[in-house]
Each structure stands twice: as C-alpha cells, then as structure tokens.
LOVEX-387917 format. One record per residue: x, y, z of N, C-alpha, C in turn; residue number from 1; residue in one letter. Coordinates in pm, whole numbers, m for minus. Each point is the difference from the previous one (the first is absolute). Example, Ala and Ser with C-alpha at 12.3 -4.5 7.8 and 13.67 -1.06 7.14 Angstrom:
2
R     nxx     nyy     nzz    caxx    cayy    cazz     cxx     cyy     czz  seq  type
R    1319    m569     780     m89     119       0      90     120       0    1     A
R     m35     105     m72      82     119       6     m77     109      73    2     S
//
This chain:
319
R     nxx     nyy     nzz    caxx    cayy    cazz     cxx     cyy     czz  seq  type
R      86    m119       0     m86     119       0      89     124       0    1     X
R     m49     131     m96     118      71      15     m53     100     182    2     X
R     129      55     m29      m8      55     149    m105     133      15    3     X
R     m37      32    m172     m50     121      46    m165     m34      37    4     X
R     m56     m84     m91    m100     m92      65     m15     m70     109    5     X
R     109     m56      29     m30      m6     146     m46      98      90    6     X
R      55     106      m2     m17     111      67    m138      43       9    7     X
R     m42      13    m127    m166      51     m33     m49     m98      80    8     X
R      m6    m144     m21     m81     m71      88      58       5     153    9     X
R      52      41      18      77      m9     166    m139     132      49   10     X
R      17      57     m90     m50     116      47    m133       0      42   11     X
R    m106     m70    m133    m119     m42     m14     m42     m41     109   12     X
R     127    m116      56     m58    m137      84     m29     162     120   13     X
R     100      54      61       9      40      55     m77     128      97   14     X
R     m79      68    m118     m89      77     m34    m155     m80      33   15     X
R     m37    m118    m114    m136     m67      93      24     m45     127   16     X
R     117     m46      70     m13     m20     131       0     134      79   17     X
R      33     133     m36     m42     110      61    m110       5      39   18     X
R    m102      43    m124    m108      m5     m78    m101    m107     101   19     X
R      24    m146      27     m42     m68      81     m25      71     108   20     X
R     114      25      56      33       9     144    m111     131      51   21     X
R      m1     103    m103     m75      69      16    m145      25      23   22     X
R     m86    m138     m91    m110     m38      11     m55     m74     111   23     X
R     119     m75      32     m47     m61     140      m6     131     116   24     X
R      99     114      24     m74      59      76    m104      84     m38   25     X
R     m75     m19     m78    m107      38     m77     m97     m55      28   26     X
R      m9    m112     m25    m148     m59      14      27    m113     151   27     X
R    m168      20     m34     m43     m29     233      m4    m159     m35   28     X
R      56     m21     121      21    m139      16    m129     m82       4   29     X
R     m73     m77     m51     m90     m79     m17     m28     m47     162   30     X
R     m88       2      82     m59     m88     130    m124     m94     m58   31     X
R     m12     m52     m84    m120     m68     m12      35    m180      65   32     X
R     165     m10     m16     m11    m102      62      44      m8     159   33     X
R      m4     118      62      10       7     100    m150      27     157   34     X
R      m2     m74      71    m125       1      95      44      99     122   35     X
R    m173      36      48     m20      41     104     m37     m63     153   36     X
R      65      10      87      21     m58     125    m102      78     128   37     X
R    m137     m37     m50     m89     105     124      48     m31     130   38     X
R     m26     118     127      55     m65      87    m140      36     109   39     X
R     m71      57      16    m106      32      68    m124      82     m75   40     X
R    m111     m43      28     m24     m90     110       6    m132     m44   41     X
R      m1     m77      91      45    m178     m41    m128      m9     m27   42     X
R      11    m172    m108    m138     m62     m23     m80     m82     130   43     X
R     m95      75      14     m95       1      79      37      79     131   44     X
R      45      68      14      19     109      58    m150      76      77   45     X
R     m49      m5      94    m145     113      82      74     124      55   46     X
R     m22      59     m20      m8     162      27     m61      24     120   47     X
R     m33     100      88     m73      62      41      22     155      m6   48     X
R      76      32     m71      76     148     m53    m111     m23    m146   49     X
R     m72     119       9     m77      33    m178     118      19     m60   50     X
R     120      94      m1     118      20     m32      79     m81     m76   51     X
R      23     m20     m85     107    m200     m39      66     114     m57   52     X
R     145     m94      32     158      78     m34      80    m127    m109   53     X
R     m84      50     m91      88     m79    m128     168     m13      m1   54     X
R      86    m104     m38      95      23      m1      63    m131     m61   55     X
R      92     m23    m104      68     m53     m39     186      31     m53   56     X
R      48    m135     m72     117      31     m34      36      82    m112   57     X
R      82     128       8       3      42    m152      65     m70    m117   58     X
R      19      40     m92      36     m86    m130     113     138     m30   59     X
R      62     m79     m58     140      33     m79     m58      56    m117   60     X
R      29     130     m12     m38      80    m128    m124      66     m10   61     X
R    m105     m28      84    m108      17     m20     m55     160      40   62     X
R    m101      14     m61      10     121     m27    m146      63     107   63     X
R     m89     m99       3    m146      22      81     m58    m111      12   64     X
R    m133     m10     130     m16    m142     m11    m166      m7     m24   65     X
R     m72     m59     m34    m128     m14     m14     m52    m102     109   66     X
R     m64      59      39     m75     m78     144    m138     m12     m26   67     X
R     m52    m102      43    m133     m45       5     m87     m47     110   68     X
R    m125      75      21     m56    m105      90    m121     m42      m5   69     X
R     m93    m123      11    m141       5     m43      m6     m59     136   70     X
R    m192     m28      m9     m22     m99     101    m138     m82     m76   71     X
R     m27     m97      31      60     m76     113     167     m51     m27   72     X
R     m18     m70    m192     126     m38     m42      24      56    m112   73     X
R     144     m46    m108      10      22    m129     m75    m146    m100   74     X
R     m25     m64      95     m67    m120     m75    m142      52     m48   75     X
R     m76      47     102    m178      16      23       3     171      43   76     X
R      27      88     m46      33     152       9    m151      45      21   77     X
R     m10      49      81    m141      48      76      49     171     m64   78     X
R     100      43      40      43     178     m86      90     m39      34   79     X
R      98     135     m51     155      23     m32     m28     145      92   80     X
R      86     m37     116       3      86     176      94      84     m90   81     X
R     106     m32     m34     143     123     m22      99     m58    m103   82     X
R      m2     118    m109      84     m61    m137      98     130      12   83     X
R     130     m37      21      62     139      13     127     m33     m28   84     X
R      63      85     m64     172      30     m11      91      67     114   85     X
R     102     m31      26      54      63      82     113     m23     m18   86     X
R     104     106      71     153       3     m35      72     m44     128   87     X
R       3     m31     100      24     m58     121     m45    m187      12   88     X
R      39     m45      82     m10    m166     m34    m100     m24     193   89     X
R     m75     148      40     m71      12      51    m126      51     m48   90     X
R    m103     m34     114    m150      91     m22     m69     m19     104   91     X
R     m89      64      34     m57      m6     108    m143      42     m36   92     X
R     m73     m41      33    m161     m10     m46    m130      m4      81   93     X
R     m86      40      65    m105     m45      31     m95     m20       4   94     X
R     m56    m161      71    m103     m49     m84     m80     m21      91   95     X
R    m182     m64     m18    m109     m55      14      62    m103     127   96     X
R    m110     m83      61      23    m133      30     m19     m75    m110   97     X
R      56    m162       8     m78     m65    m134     147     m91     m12   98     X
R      23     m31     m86      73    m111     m72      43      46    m113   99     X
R     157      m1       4      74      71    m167      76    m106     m35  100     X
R      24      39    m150     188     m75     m20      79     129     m86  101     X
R      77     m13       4     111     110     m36     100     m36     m92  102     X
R      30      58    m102     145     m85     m68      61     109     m85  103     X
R     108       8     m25     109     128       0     100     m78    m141  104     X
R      21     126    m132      96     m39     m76      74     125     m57  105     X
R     158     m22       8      37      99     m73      51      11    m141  106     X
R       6     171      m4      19      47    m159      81     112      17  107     X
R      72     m32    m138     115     107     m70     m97      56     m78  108     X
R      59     117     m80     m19      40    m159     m15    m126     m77  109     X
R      42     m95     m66       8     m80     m43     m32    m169      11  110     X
R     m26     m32      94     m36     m94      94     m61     m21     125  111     X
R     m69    m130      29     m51     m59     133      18     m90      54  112     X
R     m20      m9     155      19    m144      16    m151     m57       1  113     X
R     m26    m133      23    m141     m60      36     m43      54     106  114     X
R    m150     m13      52     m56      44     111      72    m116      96  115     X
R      m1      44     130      52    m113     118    m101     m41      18  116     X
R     m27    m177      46    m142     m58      38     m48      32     129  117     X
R    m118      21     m70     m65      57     153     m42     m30     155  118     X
R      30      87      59     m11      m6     104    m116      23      62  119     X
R     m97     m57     134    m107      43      53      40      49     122  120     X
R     m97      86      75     m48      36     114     m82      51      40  121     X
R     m41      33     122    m122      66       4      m7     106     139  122     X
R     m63     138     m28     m31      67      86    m111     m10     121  123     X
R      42     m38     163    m142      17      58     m69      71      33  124     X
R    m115      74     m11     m46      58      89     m16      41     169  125     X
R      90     123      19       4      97     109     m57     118      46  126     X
R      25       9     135     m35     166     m22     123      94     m51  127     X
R     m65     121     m24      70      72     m89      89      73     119  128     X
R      m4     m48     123      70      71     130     180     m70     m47  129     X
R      12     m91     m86     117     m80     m23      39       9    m123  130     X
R     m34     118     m61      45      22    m190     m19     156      20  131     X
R     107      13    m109      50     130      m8     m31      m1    m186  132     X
R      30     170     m38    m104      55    m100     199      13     m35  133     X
R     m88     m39    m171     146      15     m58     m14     121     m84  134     X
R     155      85      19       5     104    m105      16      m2    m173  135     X
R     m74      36     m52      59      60    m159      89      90     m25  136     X
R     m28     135      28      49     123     m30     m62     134      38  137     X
R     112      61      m2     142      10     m68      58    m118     107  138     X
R     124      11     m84      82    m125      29      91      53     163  139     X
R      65     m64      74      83      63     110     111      82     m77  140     X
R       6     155     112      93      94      m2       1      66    m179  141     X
R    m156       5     m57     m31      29     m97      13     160     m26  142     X
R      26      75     m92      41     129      m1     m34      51     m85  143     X
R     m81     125     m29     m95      71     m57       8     119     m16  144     X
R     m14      85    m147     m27     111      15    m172      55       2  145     X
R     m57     m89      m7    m164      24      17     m90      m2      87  146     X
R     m35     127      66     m85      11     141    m118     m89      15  147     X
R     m67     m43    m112    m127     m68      33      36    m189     m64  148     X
R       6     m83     117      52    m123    m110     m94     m94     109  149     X
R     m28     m91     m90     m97    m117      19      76    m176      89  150     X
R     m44      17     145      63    m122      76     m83    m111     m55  151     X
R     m11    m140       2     m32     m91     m28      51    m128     100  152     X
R    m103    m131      13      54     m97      85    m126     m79     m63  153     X
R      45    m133      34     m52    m131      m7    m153     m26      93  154     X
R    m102     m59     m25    m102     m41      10      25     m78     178  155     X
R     m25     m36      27      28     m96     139    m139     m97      35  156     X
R     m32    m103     m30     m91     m67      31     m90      34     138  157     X
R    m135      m7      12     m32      34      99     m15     179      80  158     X
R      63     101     m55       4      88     m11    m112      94     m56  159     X
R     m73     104      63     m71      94     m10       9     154     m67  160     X
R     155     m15      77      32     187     m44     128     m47      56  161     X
R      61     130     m60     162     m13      37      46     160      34  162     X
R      36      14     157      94     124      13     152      26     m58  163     X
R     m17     111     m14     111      52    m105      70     106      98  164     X
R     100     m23      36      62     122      64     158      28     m64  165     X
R       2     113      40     179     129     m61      29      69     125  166     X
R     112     m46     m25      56     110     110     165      40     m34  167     X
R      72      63      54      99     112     m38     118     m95     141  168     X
R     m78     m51      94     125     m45     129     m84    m185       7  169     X
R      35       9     m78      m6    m195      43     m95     m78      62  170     X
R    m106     130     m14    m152     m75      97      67      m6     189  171     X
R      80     105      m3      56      15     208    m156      m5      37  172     X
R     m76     109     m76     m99      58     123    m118       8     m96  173     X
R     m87    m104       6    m138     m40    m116     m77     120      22  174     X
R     m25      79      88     m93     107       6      63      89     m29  175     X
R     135      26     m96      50     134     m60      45     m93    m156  176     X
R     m78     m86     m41      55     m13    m188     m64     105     m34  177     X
R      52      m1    m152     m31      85     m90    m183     m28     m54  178     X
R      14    m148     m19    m101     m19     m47     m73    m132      71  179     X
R    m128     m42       9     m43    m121      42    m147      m3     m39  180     X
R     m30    m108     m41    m116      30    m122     m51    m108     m19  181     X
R    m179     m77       1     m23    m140     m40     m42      43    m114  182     X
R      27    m133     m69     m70      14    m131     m58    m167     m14  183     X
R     m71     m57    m124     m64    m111     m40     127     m30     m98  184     X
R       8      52     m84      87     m64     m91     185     m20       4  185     X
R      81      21     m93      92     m48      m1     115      83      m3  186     X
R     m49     120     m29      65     105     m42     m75     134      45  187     X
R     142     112      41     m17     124      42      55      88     m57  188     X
R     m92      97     m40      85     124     m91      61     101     111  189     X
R     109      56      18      69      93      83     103      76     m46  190     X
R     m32     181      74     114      64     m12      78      36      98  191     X
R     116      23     m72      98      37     115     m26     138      22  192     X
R     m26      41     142      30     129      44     138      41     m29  193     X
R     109     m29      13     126      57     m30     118    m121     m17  194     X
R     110      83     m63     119     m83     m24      31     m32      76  195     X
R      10    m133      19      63    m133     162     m13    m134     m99  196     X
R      67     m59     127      29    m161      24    m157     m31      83  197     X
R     m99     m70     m89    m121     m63      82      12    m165      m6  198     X
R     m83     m14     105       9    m166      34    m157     m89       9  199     X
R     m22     m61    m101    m127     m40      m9     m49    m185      51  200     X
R    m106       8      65     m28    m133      10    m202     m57       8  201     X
R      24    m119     m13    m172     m36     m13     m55    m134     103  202     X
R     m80      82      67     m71    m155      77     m98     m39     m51  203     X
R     m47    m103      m1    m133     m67     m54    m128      52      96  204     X
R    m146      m8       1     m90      20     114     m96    m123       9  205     X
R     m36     m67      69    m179     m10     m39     m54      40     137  206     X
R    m141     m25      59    m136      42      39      92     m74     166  207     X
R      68    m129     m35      85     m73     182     132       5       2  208     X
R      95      48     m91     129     m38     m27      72     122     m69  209     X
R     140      20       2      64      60     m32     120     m67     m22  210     X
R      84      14    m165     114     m90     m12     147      76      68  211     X
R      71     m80      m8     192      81      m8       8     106     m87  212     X
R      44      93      33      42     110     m66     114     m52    m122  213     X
R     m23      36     m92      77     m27    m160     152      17      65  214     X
R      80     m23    m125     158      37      15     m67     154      13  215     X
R     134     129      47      32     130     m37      39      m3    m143  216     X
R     m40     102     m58      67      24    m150      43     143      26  217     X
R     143      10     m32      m5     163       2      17      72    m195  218     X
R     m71     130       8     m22      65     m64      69     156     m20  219     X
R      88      63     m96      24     135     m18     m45      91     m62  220     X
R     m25     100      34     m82      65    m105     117     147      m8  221     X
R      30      10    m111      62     122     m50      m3      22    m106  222     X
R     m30     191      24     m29      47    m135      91      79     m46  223     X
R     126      48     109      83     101     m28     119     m64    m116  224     X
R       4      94    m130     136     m65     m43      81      34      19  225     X
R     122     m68     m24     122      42      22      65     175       1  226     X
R      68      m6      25     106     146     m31      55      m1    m145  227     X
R      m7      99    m103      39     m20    m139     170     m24      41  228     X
R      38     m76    m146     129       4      12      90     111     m53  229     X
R     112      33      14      95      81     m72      93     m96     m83  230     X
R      m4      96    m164      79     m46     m71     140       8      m3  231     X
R     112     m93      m6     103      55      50      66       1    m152  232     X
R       4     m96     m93      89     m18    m113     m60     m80    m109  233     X
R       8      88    m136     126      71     m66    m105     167     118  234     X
R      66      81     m81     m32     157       3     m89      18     m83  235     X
R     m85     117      61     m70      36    m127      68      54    m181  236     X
R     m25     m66     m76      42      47    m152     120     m56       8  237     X
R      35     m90      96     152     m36     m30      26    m134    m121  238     X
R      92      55     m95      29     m87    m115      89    m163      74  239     X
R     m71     m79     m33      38    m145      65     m13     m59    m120  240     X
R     137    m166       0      12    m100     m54     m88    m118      56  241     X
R     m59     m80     m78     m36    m111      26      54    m145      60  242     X
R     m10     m32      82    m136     m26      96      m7     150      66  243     X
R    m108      84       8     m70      86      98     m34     m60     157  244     X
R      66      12      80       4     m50     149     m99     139      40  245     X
R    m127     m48      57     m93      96      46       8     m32     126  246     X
R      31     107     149      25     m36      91    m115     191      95  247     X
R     m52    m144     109     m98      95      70      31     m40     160  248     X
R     m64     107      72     m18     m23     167     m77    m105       0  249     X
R      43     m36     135    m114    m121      64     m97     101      55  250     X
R     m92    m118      40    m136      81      85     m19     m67      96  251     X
R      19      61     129     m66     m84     146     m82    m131     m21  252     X
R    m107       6     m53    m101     m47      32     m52    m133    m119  253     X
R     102      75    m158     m28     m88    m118      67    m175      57  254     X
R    m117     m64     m82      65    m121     m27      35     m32    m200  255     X
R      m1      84     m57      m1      23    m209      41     124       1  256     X
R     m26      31    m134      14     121     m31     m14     m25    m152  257     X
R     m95     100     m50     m46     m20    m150      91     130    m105  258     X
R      94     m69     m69      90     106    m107    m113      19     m89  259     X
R      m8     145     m33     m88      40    m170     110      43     m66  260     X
R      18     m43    m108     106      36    m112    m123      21    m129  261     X
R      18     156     m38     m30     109    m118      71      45    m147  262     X
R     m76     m21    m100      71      m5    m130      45     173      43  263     X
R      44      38     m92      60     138       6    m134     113     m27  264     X
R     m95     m23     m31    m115     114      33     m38     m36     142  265     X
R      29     m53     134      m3      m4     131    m144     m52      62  266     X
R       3     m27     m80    m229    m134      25       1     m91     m89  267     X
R      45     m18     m95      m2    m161       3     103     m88      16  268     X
R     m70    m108      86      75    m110      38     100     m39     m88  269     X
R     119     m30      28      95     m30    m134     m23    m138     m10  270     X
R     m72     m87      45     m60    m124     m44     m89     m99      65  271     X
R     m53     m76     m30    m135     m67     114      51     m98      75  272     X
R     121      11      45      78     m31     120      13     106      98  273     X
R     m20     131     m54     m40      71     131    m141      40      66  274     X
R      29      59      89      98      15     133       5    m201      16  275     X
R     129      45      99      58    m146      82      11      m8     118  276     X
R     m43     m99      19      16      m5     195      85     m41      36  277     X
R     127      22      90     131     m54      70      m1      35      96  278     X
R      42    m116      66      44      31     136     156      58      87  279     X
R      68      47    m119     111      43     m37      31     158       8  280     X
R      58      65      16       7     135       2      74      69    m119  281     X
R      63     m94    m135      34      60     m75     m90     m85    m143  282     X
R      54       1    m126     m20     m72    m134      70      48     m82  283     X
R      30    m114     m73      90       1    m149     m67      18    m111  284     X
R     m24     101     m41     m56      63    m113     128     m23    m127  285     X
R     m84     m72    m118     128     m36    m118    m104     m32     m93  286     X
R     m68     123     m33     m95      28     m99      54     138     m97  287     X
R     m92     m47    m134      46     128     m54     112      31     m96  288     X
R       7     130     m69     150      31     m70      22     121      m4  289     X
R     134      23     m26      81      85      20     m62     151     m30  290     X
R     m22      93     113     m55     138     m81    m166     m12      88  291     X
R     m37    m135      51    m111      19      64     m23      77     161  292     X
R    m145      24      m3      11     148     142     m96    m107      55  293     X
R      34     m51      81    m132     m96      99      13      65     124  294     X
R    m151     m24      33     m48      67     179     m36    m105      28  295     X
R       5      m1     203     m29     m78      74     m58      41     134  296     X
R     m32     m58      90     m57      14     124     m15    m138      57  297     X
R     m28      44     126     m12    m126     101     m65      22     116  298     X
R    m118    m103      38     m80      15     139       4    m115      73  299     X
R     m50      m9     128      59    m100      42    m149     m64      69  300     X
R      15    m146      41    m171     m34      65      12    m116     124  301     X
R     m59      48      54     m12     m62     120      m4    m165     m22  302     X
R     m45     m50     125     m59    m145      27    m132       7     m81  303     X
R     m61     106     143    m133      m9     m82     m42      67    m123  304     X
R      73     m22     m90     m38      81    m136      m5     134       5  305     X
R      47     103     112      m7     167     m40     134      30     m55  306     X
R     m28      86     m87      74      73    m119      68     105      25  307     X
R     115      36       4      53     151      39     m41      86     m96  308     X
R      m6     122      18      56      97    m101     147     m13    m129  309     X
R     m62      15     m91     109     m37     m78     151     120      45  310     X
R      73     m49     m28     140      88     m18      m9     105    m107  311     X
R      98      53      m6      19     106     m81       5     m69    m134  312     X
R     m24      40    m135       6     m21    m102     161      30     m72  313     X
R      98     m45     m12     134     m30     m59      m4     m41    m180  314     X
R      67      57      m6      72     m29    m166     187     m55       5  315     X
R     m41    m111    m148     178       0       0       8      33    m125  316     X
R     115      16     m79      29     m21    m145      48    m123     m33  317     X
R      16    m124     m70      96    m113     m57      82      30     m54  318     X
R     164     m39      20     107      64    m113      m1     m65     m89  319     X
//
C-alpha cells in the first residue's frame, strides 16, 4: 500500500472513531432493559395514615417516573386514583379508605422501563384526629413578586372545612397571625399586606374532630428590585477589538442579570438572542464588523423575578 494512502485511511479510520465517540455522548442511554425496585408501601401493606409515601429505587439515566394507582386492582380497575409523572423517585399522596395497588415505571426522552408488578394495600378508616392535610402550594420557602397568590392543599378524608392560617413568627402566639380563616374547599386566595418572610399551614375540621396541623411551608413575598447596576467597561464611544468584554457592577440583591445589546440606531435588538440572562457580571460580545457602533445596557433581577432599572445606555465602535 503506498504510504500516502495509508495515511488518508489512517486518517478516515481515525476521524469515524471521533465521530463515534461523539455520538455516544450524544444520545441517552436506552433503560428499557433496565427495572424498577418499589420499595414502599409493601404488598399488602394497611395504612392507617390517608397519607401513603410512595417510594422506590431510582434508575440509572432516568429522567421521570410515572406512577400509578387504582383500586381495587390493575386486574378489575374500579377507577384510576392517580396517573402522574414525577421527577423524584418519591411521592406522597392522599387517599380514601378502601383497597389500592400501585405500580411505578421509568422514562428518558427516548425510552422506558416496564411498569413494576403490582403491589396492594389498603387504607383504614380513622379519625381525622390522626391525619394531617397535605400541602400543594406554593411549594416550601417559595418566593414571589406577586401580592395576591393562591395557597392550595389536598382533600383529607372525613374532613368538613379546613383552617388556613399565616403568620410572619412561626405560629409563637396563634392569637397574633396574620391570617386565620375556615373555608369548605381546598384553596385560599390571599394578599400579602407587606414585603416579609410568611409561614403558612392547614388543619382539617369536622362537626367532633380536628386533624394535625400540616407541615409549615414558608413563603416570600418581594416586590422591591434590585439596585441598577453601573457600567464599568468598554467606555462610552470607546473604539474596541473583538471579542467585546462587556463588564458591569454587581447588585446586592441580583441572582442574573439581563445584557440588551442594540444595532447602531440604539432600539433594536441586535438579534433574537437578546437581551440574555447571566449570572455573571461581564460577556463576550464577538459580533459584528469592523466600523460597527453597537449600544448596550444591563439590569439586574432578583429571586423573585423584580427587575432593576436599566443602566445607563453605552456605545462602542468595532475596529
């Protein structure tokens, strides 16, 4: 073989095994032949918690899990209790008295495994003095720029009405919350009197009984945004080479900060990649050609989504 052909194919070989190598970290590893290992509740498992705390083994790769529960079985399906996705290899749920089975499978983008065979158990009937009211939302240590937002919680068997209380110190002293309120249903619309850290929770009622007070969920509510930033570099009108290093102040309070980059009439976006959110205090700007006048600015945004005041408006030239 002459040598210079060799070479070409040395190269070839060398190149699809790149080329390979690359695709494999590319594409998601197949789980379809891989199983799920439930671990609670066991088959035949009684309750006396309405509450059931789903929980199994996670899977390698997997991306979310689909959970199921009917009753009585999956053989003779009387209804389908809970068809749900979830990203945790937990759940927590509550149910009726009665008789379920449960069975859990996961999924990638691209793949599944089989459902796991099912499992039974069954909830008994209690008083509701021994079950606690499960939360929805907002989720714990949830953070908001919106004064009026909607709490939510779970149904509780046996249950009439459910108190809803807020408070600002941890429920110290029940005759100074913010709020305490029955309602019938499941959900409470509420505003915040002012920017704070509030702490929300729910008991169940009926006509002889009163349940456990829910977990605490805490809640933030802020509307103030940040402090604008200062631009530090380039200068205004200052003629710069490419990459353009755009460099700004931090802000107390930001967790981002959104760059607007401007064609040279100073309002339009120089492309539908802007503005950008970073959590960075500068960017590499390496757009453009030689002789171009681009403007910029930068604001910065909280946790809870408030927006600063933008910065000053800056120009560079490209050499």
């Amino acid at each position: 073989m002459k040598p210079y052909l060799f070479s070409c194919l040395l190269l070839i070989s060398l190149a699809g095994m790149a080329l390979l190598s690359s695709c494999g970290d590319i594409i998601e590893p197949s789980i379809s032949k891989s199983q799920v290992q439930p671990e609670a509740p066991a088959d035949q498992y009684q309750s006396i918690s309405y509450t059931l705390n789903f929980w199994w083994d996670p899977v390698d790769h997997a991306l979310s899990y689909h959970l199921q529960v009917v009753t009585p079985s999956f053989a003779s399906p009387g209804s389908l209790v809970l068809d749900t996705v979830v990203k945790k290899n937990t759940f927590s749920f509550a149910l009726s008295p009665g008789h379920y089975q449960w069975r859990v499978m996961a999924e990638n983008g691209s793949s599944q495994t089989g459902y796991t065979s099912p499992r039974s158990f069954s909830v008994a009937a209690t008083s509701i003095k021994q079950q606690s009211v499960q939360l929805n939302g907002p989720t714990n240590n949830f953070i908001t720029n919106q004064s009026a937002i909607i709490f939510q919680w779970g149904s509780l068997y046996g249950a009439t009405q459910y108190r809803f209380e807020i408070d600002t110190n941890n429920f110290v002293n029940e005759s100074t919350v913010v709020s305490n309120l029955v309602t019938p249903g499941q959900q409470v619309n509420f505003n915040f009197p002012k920017d704070q850290q509030y702490q929300w929770r729910i008991r169940a009622e009926n006509d002889t009984a009163q349940s456990q007070w829910s977990a605490i969920n805490s809640v933030i509510y802020d509307h103030i945004p940040p402090v604008k930033v200062t631009l530090i570099a380039p200068t205004n009108s200052q003629s710069v080479s490419l990459p353009a290093i755009l460099q700004w102040s931090s802000s107390v309070s930001a967790v981002k900060y959104k760059v607007y980059v401007f064609k040279s009439d100073s309002t339009s976006l120089y492309n539908p990649s802007f503005p950008l959110q970073l959590t960075t205090t500068n960017y590499s700007f390496n757009l453009g050609n030689s002789g171009d006048k681009v403007y910029w600015k930068v604001t910065a945004l909280d946790a809870a989504g408030n927006e600063s005041q933008a910065s000053e408006l800056r120009s560079f030239v490209l050499q």
